[in-house]
Every structure is written in structure tokens, then in C-alpha cells.
C-alpha positions as CSV (number, residue, x, y, z in Angstrom):
1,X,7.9,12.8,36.8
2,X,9.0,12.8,33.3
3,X,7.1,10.6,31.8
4,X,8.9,10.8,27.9
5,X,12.3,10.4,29.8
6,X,11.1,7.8,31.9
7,X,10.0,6.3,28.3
8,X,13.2,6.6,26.9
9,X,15.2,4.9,30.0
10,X,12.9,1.9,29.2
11,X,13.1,2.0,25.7
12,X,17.2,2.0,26.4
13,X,17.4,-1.7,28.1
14,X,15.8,-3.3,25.6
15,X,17.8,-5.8,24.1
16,X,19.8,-4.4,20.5
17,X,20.3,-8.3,19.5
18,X,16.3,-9.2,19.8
19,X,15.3,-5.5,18.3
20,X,18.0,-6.4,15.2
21,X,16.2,-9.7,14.7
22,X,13.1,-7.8,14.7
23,X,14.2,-5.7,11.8
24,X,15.3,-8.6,10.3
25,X,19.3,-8.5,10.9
26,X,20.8,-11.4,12.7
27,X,24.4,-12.6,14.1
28,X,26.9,-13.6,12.1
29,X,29.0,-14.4,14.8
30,X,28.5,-14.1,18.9
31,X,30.8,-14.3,21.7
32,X,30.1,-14.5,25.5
33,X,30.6,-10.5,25.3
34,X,29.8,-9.5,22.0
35,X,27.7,-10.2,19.1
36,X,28.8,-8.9,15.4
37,X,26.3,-8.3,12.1
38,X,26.6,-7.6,8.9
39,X,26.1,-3.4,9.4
40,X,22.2,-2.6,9.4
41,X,23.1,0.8,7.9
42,X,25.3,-0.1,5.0
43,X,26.4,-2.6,2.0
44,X,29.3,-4.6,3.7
45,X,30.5,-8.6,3.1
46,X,32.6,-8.8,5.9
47,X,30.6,-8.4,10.0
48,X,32.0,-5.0,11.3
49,X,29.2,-3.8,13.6
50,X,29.4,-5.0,17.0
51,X,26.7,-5.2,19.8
52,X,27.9,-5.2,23.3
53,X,26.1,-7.6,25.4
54,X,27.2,-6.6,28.5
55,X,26.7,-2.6,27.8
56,X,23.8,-3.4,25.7
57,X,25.5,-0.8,23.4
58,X,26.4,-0.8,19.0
59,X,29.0,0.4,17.3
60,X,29.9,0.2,13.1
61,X,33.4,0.6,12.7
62,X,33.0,0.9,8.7
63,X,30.7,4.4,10.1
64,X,32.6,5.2,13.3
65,X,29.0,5.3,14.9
66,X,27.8,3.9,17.7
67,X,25.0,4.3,20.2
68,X,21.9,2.7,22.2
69,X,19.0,0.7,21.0
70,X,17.0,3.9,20.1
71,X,19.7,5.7,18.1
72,X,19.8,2.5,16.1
73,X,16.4,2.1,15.1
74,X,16.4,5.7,14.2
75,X,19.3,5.6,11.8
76,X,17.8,2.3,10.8
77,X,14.4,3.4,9.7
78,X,15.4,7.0,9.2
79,X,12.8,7.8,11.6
80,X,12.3,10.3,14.4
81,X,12.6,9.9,18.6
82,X,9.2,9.4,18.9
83,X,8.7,7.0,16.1
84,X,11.4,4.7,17.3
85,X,9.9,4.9,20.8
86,X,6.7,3.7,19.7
87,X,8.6,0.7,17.4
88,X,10.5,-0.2,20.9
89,X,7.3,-0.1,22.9
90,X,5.6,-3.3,21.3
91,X,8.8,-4.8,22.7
92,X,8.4,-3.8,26.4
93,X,8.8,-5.2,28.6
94,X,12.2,-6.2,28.5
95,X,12.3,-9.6,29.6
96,X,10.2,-12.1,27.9
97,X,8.8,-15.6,28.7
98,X,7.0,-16.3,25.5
99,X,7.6,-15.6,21.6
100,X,6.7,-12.4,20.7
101,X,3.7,-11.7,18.6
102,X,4.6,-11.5,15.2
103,X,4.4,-7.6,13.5
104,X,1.9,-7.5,11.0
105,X,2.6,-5.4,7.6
106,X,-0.4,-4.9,5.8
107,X,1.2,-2.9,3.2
108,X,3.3,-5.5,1.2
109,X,3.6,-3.7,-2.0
110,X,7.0,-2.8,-1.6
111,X,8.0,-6.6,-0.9
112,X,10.2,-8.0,-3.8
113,X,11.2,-11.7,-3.6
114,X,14.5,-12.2,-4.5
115,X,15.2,-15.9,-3.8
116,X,13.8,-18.7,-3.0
117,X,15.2,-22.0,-2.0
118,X,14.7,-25.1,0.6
119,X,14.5,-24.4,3.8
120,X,17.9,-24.0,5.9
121,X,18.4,-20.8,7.9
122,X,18.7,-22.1,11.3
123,X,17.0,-18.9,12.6
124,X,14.0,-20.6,10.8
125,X,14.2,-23.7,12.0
126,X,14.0,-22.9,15.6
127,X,10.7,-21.0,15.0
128,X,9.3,-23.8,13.0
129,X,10.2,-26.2,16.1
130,X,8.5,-23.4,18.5
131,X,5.4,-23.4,16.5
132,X,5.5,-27.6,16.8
133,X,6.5,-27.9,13.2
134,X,8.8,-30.1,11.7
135,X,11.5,-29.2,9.4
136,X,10.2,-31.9,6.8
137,X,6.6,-30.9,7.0
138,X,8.1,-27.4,6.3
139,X,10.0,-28.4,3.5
140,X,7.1,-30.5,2.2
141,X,4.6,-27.2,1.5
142,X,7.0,-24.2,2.3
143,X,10.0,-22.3,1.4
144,X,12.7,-20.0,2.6
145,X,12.0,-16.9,0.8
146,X,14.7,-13.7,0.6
147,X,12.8,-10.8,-0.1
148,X,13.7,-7.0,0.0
149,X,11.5,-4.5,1.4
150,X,12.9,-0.2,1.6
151,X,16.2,-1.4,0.9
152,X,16.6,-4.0,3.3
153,X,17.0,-7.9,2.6
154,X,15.0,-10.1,4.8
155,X,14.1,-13.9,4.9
156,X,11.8,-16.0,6.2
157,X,9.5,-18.9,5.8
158,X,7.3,-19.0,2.8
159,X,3.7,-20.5,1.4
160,X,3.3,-19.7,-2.2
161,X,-0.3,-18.8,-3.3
162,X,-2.1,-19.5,-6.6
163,X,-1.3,-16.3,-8.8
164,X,2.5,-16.4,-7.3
165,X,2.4,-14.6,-4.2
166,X,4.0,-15.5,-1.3
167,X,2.8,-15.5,2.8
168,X,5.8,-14.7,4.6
169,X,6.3,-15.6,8.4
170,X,9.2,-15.6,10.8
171,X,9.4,-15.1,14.6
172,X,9.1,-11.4,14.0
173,X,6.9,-10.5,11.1
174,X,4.2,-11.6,9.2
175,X,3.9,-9.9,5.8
176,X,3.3,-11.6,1.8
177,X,3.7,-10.4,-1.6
178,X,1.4,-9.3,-4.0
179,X,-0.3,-10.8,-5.7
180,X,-2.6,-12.1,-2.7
181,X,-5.1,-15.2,-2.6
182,X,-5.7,-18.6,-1.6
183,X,-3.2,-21.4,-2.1
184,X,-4.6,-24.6,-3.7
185,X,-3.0,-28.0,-3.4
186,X,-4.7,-30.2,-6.0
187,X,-4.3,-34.0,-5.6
188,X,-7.1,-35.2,-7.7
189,X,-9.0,-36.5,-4.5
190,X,-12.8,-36.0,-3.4
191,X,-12.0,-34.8,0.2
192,X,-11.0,-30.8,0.4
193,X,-9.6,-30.1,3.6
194,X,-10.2,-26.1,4.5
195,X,-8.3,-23.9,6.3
196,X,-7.4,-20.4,7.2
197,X,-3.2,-19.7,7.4
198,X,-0.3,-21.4,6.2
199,X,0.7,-22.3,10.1
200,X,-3.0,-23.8,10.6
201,X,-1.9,-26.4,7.4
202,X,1.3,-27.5,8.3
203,X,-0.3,-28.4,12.3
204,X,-2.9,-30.0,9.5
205,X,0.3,-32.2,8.5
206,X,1.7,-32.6,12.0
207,X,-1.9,-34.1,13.5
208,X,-3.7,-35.4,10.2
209,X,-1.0,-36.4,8.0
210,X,-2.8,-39.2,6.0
211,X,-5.8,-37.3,5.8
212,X,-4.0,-34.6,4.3
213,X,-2.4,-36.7,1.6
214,X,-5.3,-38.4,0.3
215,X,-7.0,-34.3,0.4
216,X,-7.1,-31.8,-2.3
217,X,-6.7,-28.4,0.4
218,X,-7.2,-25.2,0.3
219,X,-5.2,-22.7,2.3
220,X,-7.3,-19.4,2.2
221,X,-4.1,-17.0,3.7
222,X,-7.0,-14.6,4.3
223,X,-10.5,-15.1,5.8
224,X,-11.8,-12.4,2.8
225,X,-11.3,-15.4,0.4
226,X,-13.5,-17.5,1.5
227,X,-16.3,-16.7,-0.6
228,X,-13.9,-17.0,-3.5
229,X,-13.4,-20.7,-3.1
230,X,-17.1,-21.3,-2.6
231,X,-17.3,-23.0,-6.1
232,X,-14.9,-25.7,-5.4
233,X,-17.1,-27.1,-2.7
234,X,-19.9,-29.0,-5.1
235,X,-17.0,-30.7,-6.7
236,X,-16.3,-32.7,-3.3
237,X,-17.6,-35.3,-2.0
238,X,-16.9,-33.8,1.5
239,X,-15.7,-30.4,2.4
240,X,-13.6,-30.7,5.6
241,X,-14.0,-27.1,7.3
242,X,-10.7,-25.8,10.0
243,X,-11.9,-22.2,10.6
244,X,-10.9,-20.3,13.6
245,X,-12.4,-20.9,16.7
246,X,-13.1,-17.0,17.1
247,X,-16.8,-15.4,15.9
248,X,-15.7,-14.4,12.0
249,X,-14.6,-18.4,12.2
250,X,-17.8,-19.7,13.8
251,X,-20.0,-17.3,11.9
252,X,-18.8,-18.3,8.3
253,X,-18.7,-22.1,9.5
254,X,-22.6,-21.5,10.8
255,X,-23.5,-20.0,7.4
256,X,-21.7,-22.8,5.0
257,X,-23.0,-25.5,7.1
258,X,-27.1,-23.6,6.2
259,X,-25.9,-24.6,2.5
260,X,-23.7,-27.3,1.6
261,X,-24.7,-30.8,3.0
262,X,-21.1,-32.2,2.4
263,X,-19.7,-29.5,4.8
264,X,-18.1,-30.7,8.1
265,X,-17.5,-28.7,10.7
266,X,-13.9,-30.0,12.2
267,X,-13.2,-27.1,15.0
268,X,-14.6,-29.5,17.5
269,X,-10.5,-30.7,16.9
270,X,-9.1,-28.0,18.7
271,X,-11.5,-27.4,20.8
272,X,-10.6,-24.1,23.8
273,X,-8.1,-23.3,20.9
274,X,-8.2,-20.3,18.6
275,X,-7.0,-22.4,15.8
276,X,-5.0,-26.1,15.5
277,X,-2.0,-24.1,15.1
278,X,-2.1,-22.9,18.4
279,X,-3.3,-26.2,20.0
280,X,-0.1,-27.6,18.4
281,X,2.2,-25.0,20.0
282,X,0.6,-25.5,23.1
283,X,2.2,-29.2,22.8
284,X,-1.1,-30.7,22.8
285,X,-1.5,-33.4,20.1
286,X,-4.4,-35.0,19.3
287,X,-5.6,-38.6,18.2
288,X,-5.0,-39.8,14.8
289,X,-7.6,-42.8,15.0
């Protein structure tokens, strides 16, 4: 059997639509036969490629190109065969039941924002309401954020940080901008509420919003800055800790709880949970008394 053409039949079916949203290109209009973008491969202000829903197949008419999924992401990325095939693999297989897992850019140098504004893409809004999150909890701590990355404009939901960087999520890729670090909300209060991503502070809002008002919180957007925060913990009265449930989470909660006495542990909130985030997604709310 031939197992790279066997790869490459596979890699065919996937869907162009969902493999375009993944590279950050979506619809500008869709039919019951055909959807149309903004071309991938070139500046254009009027939609004039076309994906095929029934044949699964693109064409541009501004290149006179067309194709399947993996000639796409090859002119796309400018990369070869094999390189597309292992970008399609993460998507296989074809038919899904749940969200995908978000692709994760470490390298986020090349990410320039270019604007920023409330949220409103609606693109966003269905993955905030997937996640559990309300569009004015979003609004409340978040932004939609345009940024361009190789030559390509993308969007998606953002959580500034305290040096001006931006976390950046959508359904399909989890990235930020440099400069990287913790995001501090100051309110003046004696409670600091602790906690590890920007998805695990918004389900902070959704579950505990009254404790999050009357909070200062700190959003570390990276375990790695935890120790950097440290110092802010003698100036509260009580530090309220939501670390992941997972050992890096457990280990650092074990260790602050050896040396601050005004450390509480809260993981015991979602607990069987990685993180409240996921509790929330799961459609699991908790008390509020």
C-alpha cells in the first residue's frame, strides 16, 4: 500500500472552508453550493475566490488558479507537499464533534497589531459563546485585535498585558505579541485574585463576578511569570490562587502556600477540571454563595 498516497487522498477531503478559517481567512459570502473569500493569495476588495462545497474544490478567478485543499495551503504558505501534509494532518480526521485545539505559535515576533477596537466579528462571538463567555464579559477585559503576521491580516480576540502586548486567541490559534508578561488589573482593593490565561479570567467573571470587582487580579498569560508577581502578594490582605489543576499548577500552589499565610488555594472550585475555563465550557456552573 501507498502509504504517502493514501496520505494525500485523506489530506484531500478535508474541508477548504474549515482549513481557510484555520489560516485565518473567512467567508464573505456563502451559498448552499458555494462559499466566496476575499483571495488568500492576493490584495483584492471585492470576494473573487470561490470554494465549492459540494466538490470540496477552489478556484481565484483574479489568478485563474484553482485546485484541492493541499494545493491551497501550498500556495498559501509557499510551502512544499510534505509541509502542507503535515499542516492538514492536525486536522484529520475529517469530521469533527468538538472544537479543535487551538494551534499554538510560539514565535510571535513577527506579529504586528494593526487595530484594535470593540469586539464585533461574529466569527468571535461564536467562539466566546463556545468557550461559555459572554460577549459583555468580553468586552469588559478584551479586544478584537487585527494583527498581521508574513503578510497576512488576521483577527482575533485580545487581552492586553502590562508593557503593551497582546495574548491573542480565536478558534484556531493561540499566539500574542511582543512584548510578553502578566496583565495587571488594579482596583485599589486588598483581595488579588490569581490566575493563569486570559480564558481562565473571563470564566473568573462568568462564575465570581462580584468577587472579581471588588479584586485587584492578576492574569499571568504564562506560568514562567509567576515568580515575577511574587512581590505583589505582601501588599494583600488575601491572595486568592486559580492555578491549573495539572502538576506545574499544583506544584507552584504547594510551594506558595509553604510561604505566604494570606495564600488560598481556590482549585478545589473546579475541581476534575484542568482549569475553571474548562469547567465552564463543559457547562458546568458553579455556586456563587
Amino acid at each position: 500500500m501507498n502509504l504517502k498516497r493514501l496520505s494525500c487522498e485523506r489530506a484531500r477531503s478535508i474541508c477548504i472552508v474549515q482549513t481557510l478559517a484555520k489560516l485565518g481567512h473567512f467567508p464573505s459570502r456563502t451559498t448552499e453550493k458555494e462559499a466566496w473569500f476575499l483571495s488568500p493569495l492576493r490584495s483584492e476588495t471585492q470576494a473573487s475566490f470561490k470554494v465549492s462545497l459540494k466538490l470540496n474544490r477552489w478556484y481565484d478567478f483574479g489568478l485563474g488558479e484553482g485546485g484541492n485543499v493541499i494545493d491551497l495551503v501550498c500556495k498559501v504558505s509557499n510551502c512544499s507537499v510534505a509541509e502542507a501534509l503535515q499542516f492538514l494532518s492536525d486536522d484529520l480526521p475529517v469530521f469533527r464533534t468538538q472544537n479543535p485545539e487551538p494551534h499554538i505559535y510560539e514565535k510571535d515576533s513577527c506579529n504586528k497589531v494593526t487595530a484594535v477596537r470593540e469586539i464585533s466579528k461574529s466569527h468571535l462571538k461564536k467562539y466566546l459563546r463556545s468557550r461559555g463567555i459572554s460577549l459583555q464579559v468580553a468586552r469588559t477585559y478584551c479586544k478584537e485585535v487585527w494583527y498581521e503576521s508574513k503578510g497576512s491580516i488576521y483577527y482575533a480576540i485580545g487581552l492586553q498585558n502590562n508593557e503593551g502586548g497582546w495574548e491573542l486567541r480565536n478558534l484556531y490559534f493561540k499566539t500574542s505579541t511582543s512584548p510578553k508578561t502578566y496583565t495587571f488589573i488594579e482596583r485599589q482593593k486588598d483581595i488579588l485574585m490569581v490566575c493563569e490565561g486570559m480564558f481562565d479570567l473571563l470564566s473568573i467573571a462568568e462564575f465570581y463576578p462580584n468577587d472579581l470587582r471588588n479584586s485587584d487580579a492578576i492574569c499571568l498569560n504564562s506560568i514562567s511569570f509567576l515568580q515575577k508577581i511574587t512581590p505583589y502578594f505582601q501588599k494583600y490582605r488575601t491572595v486568592d490562587l486559580y492555578l491549573d489543576n495539572d502538576l506545574p499548577g499544583k506544584k507552584n500552589t504547594t510551594e506558595l502556600l509553604k510561604y505566604y499565610s494570606n495564600i488560598k488555594d481556590q482549585s478545589y472550585r473546579y475541581k476534575n477540571y484542568k482549569d475553571l475555563s474548562e469547567k465552564l465550557a463543559g457547562g458546568h456552573r458553579v455556586s456563587t454563595s
